[in-house]
N, C-alpha and C positions, 0 to 999 in steps of 0.2 A: 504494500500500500504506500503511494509518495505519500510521505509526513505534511505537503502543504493540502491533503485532502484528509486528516488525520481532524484538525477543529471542525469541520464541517459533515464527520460521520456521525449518527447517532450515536448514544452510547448503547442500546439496544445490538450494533455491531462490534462497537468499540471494548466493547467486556468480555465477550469469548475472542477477541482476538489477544487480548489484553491475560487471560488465562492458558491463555496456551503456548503463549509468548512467542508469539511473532510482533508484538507491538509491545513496546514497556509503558510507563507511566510517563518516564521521564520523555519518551517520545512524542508524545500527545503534549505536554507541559510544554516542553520547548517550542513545540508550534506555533500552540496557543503564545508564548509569551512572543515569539516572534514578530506573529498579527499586530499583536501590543506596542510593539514597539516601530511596527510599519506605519498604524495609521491610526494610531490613539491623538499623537497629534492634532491630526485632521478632523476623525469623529469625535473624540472629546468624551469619551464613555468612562473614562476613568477619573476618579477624584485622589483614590491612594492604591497604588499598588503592591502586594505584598507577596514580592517573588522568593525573600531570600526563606519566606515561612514555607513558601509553599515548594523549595528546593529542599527544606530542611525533612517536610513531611513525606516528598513523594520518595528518600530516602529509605524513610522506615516502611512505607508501602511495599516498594520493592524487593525489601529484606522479607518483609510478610510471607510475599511471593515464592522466594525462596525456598522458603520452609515451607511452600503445600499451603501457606493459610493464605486467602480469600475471603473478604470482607465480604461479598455482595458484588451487582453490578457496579456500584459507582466506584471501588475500588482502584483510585486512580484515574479519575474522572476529575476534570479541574471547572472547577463553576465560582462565579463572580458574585459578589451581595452588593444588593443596593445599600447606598450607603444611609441607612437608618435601623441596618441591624447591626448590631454589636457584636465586635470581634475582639478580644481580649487584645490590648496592650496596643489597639491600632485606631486612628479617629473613626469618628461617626459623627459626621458632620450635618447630615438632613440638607445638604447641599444652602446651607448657610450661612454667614459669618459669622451669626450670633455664637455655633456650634465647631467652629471649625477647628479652634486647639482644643475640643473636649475627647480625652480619650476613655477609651470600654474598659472597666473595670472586670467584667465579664464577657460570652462569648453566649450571642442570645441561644434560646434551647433548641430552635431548629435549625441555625447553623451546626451548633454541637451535632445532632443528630446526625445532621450529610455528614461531617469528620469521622464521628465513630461507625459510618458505612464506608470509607473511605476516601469520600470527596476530598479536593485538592483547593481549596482558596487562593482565586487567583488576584482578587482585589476587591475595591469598594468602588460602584458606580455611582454615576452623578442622576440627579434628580431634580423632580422638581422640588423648588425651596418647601420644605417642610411636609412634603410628599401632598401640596393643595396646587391639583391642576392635573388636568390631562396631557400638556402639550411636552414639560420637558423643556420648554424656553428660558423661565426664569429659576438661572438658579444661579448664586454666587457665584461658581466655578464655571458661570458661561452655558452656551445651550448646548447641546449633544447633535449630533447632526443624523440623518438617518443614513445608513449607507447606500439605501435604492437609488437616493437625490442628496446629494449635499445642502441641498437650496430650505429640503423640508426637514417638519418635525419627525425624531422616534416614535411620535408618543410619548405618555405620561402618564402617571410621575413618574414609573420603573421607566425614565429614559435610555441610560447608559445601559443599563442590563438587557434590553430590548435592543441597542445598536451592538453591545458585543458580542450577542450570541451570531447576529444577524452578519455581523462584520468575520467569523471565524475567530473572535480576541478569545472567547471560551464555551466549549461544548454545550453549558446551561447556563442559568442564572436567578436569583430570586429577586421577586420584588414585592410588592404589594401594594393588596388593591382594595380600598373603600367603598371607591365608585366606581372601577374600571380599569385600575391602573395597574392591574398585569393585561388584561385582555387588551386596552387600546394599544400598548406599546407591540403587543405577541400581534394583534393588526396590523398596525399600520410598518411594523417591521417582516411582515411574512413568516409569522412563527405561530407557536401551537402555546397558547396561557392559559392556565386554571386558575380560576378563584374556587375554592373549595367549600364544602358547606361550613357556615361557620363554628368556630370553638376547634375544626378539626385538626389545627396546627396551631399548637402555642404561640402566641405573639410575644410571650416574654423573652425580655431584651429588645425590643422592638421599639423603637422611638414612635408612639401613637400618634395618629389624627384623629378618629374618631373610635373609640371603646367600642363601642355597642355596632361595628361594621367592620372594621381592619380584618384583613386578612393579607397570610404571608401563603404565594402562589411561583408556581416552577415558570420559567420561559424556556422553549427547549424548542427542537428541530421538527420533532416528533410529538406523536400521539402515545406511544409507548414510552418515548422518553419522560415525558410528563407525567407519566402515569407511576413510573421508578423513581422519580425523584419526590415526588409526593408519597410514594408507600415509607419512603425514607423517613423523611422530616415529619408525619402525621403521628400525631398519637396523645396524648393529653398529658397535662402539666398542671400544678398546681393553680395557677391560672385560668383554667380551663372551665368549661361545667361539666363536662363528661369524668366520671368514673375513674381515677388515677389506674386505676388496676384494669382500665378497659383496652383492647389494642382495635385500630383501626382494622377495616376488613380488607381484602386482597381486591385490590383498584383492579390489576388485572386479571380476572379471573374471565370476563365476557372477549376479550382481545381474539378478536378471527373467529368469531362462531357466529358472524352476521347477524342482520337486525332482519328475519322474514318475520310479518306479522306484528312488526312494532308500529303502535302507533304516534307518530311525530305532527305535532301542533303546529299549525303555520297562521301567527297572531293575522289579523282582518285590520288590526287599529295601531296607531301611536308609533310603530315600529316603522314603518316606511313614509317618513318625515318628508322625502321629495328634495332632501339637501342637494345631494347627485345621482341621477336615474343614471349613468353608467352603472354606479355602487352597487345600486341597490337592483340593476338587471341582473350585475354578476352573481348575484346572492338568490336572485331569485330561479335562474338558472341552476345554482351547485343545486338549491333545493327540491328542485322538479327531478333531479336527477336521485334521490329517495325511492322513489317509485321502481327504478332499476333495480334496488337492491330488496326491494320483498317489501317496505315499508309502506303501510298510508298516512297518504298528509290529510290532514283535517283541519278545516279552518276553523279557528279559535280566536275569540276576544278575552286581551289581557285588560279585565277591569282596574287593574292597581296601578297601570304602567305611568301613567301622567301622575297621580297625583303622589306615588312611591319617588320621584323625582323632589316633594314638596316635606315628604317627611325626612329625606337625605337632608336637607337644607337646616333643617327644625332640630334634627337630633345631632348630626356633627356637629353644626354650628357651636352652639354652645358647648360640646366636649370638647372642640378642639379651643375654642375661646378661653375656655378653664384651662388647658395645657399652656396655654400663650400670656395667661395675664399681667402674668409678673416680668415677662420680656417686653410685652405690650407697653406697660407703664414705663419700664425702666429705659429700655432699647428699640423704640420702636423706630425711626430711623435708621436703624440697622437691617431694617427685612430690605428684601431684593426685588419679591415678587407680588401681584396684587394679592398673593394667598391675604398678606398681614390687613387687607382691605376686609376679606371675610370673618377671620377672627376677630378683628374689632368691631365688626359690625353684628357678629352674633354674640356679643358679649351685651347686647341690650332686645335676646328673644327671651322674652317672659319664662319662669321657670313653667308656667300653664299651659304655654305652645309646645315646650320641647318634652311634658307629659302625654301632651293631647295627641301627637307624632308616633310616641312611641305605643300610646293603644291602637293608634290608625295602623302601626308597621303588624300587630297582633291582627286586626281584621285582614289585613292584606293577605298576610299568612293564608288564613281559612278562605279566603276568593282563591290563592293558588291551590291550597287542597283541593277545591272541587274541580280546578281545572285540569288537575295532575288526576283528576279521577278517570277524566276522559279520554287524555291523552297520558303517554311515557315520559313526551319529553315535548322540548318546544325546542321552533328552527330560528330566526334571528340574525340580521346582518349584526355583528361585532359595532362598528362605526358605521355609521350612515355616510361617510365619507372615505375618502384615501386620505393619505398624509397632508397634512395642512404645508403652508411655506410656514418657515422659522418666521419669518418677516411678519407675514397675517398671525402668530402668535403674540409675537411682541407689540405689536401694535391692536393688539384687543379685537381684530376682525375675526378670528377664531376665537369660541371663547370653551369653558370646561362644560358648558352645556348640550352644546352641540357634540360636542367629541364622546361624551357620556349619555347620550342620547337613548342610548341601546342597552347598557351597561349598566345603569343604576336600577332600573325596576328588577332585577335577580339580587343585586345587594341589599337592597330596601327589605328582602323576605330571609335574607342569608341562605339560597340555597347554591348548591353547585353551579355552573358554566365555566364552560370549555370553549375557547376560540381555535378556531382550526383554519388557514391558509386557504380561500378556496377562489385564488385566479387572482389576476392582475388587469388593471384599464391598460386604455390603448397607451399610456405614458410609460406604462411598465410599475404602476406601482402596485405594492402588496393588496387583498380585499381578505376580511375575515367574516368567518359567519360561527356564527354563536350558540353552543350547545346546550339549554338548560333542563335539569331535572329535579326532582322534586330531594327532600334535605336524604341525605347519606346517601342517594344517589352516582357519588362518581362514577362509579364502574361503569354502569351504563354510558352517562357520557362520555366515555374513552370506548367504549366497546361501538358508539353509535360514530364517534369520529375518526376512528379507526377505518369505518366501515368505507367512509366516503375519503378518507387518504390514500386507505390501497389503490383504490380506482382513479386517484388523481393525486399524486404524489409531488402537490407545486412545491416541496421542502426540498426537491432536487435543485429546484432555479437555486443560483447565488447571484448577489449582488455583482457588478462588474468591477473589481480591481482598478482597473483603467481610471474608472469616475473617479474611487476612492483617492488616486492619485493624481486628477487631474491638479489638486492644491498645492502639490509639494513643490 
């Protein structure tokens, strides 16, 4: 295998080649840092890099090897953290200056988790400031660029984690998503993001936005890949509401036994906004294409979808307002992005709105039960758009409403979605379509996006080298 097609194979290939030893750790590593050092300049996906840890680790990986021990798939598998999970003894900046010399006292529990399976930490990516935003524009350390177009957004806030998987900088990567912000960036980058149902990945060590929606989600090449990398990091934590003593179920258990007979929901309302009928054609194409595979579509009204957008606004607002107060009063001049606009401005929603939201997110619930009664699952473009320009972010012509369009009403309920790669516009850029199921559902959603990747496998396209270099 050439080692410059070593960052861009799955790790679903990369682990029996990696156990049998035609491929090492340090081979994959080196590549990856390679990329890193090719065009991190240019995309800008990294805030800190930390090679000499991840040289130190993939040492005793290899010695593992040695000895017949194997950790799992990821065993030498190198993956990136957005920089708002904590890494012991390295910053975590939330891509701000207020945070920027603050270093991790500890090493949040789903990082830990990938390590003790043997992931490889290749650094900490850049974000949007304080992970408020879709786009990835404003963040202290500059915007991230996406590698499709230099010109556009990654997506957001997992910017940099969404450009480096995307760019070959590393095999996977984590980010998290409130509103969208694994799935938009796994969009608008041409990759495959889970948001998981919530509580199912500890968030501690996690620098929050919003308590009661945060979730920490894979970006990865693949549908299987996503699916390993989440059996990894899933499982409950003192933090948690789930059962310390309980273990997550086997995500891959449905992988390659087809969807005949499943029935998949295809919303009537809210979801096809009209922003771009290219989008939203491609999307409605992968979806017609269901019907090939055994599936019926049934069309479905998502009654929560609009106003699940109202209750995101009600209930972050003021969690993340509480997170930010005392920076607010003291350092507010120091934010970078309009995030610091919304924090101060939910720091005056009445504590009776931000109760009244959180019994509406409880009704919405029971409108999704009876819809998940009728159908498996629901289909969904990802973004109602391709990648914005950096430009239209920064200058407020794209805004987090638009980009989260699609993406908040499954956060609003906390269940699964899954963004799966499905075609590109005539410009070449990435389109996602959006897998939802009802709560502890993953499986399904990997088994159902699995289904439509074997049959269109656009995680083979990569970005073109050439572009990445046009800067240098």
């Amino acid at each position: 295998m050439d080692t410059a097609d070593l960052p861009f194979t799955p790790i679903a290939e990369l682990a029996p080649q990696i156990e049998t030893g035609n491929v090492s750790p340090s081979d994959i590593l080196d590549a990856c840092v390679h990329k890193i050092e090719k065009y991190d300049s240019i995309l800008n996906a990294y805030i800190t890099k930390t090679f000499e840890l991840a040289r130190e680790y993939v040492g005793v990986l290899e010695k593992e090897l040695e000895c017949g021990i194997r950790r799992g798939p990821l065993h030498g598998i190198p993956i990136a953290l957005k920089d708002l999970i904590d890494l012991e003894g390295f910053p975590s900046t939330a891509g701000s200056s207020i945070l920027k010399d603050c270093i991790s006292s500890q090493t949040a529990h789903c990082a830990h988790r990938l390590m003790d399976a043997g992931a490889i930490i290749l650094g900490k990516t850049n974000l949007q400031e304080f992970a408020r935003g879709g786009t990835g524009a404003n963040s202290f350390f500059g915007p991230t660029k996406n590698p499709w177009d230099l010109e556009r957004s990654p997506g957001g806030s997992s910017s940099g984690s969404g450009a480096s998987v995307a760019a070959g900088m590393s095999v996977a990567a984590l980010g998290t998503d409130t509103g969208g912000s694994v799935r938009i960036p796994a969009s608008y980058c041409g990759l495959v993001g889970m948001r998981s149902t919530f509580g199912r990945v500890s968030c501690s060590g996690v620098l929050p936005l919003g308590l009661s929606f945060d979730n920490v989600g894979p970006l990865t090449r693949t549908v299987e890949d996503a699916a390993i990398v989440l059996q990894a990091m899933a499982g409950p934590n003192s933090d948690t509401l789930a059962n310390e003593d309980s273990h997550p179920p086997n995500f891959m258990v449905g992988l390659g036994t087809g969807i005949e007979g499943i029935k998949l929901g295809v919303p009537v309302n809210y979801f096809w906004p009209g922003y771009e009928a290219e989008v939203e054609d491609i999307v409605r194409e992968a979806i017609s294409e269901f019907k090939k595979f055994g599936a019926k579509l049934v069309e479905v009204k998502i009654p929560w979808a609009e106003l699940g957008a109202v209750a995101y606004a009600a209930v972050v607002g003021p969690e993340s307002a509480e997170i930010h107060r005392e920076n607010l009063r003291e350092r507010r001049d120091e934010y970078t992005g309009p995030g610091a606009d919304f924090f101060e401005e939910s720091l005056f929603i009445p504590g009776w709105r931000y109760v009244q939201a959180q019994k509406a997110r409880t009704y919405f619930m029971r409108q999704a039960a009876e819809v998940f009664r009728s159908v498996d699952a629901i289909l969904t473009p990802t973004t109602p758009t391709a990648a914005p320009t950096i430009k239209d972010c920064l200058d407020g012509t794209k805004t987090w409403s638009a980009t989260s369009h699609c993406t908040v009403p499954f956060s609003s309920i906390g269940c699964p979605a899954l963004q799966v790669p499905c075609g590109f516009t005539g410009s070449g850029l990435p389109v996602g379509l959006q897998i939802a199921a009802k709560w502890g559902e993953e499986a399904l959603c990997f088994q159902i996006g699995r289904v439509y990747e074997d049959a269109h496998p656009w995680w083979r396209r990569r970005p073109q080298e050439p572009a990445m270099e046009a800067e240098e």
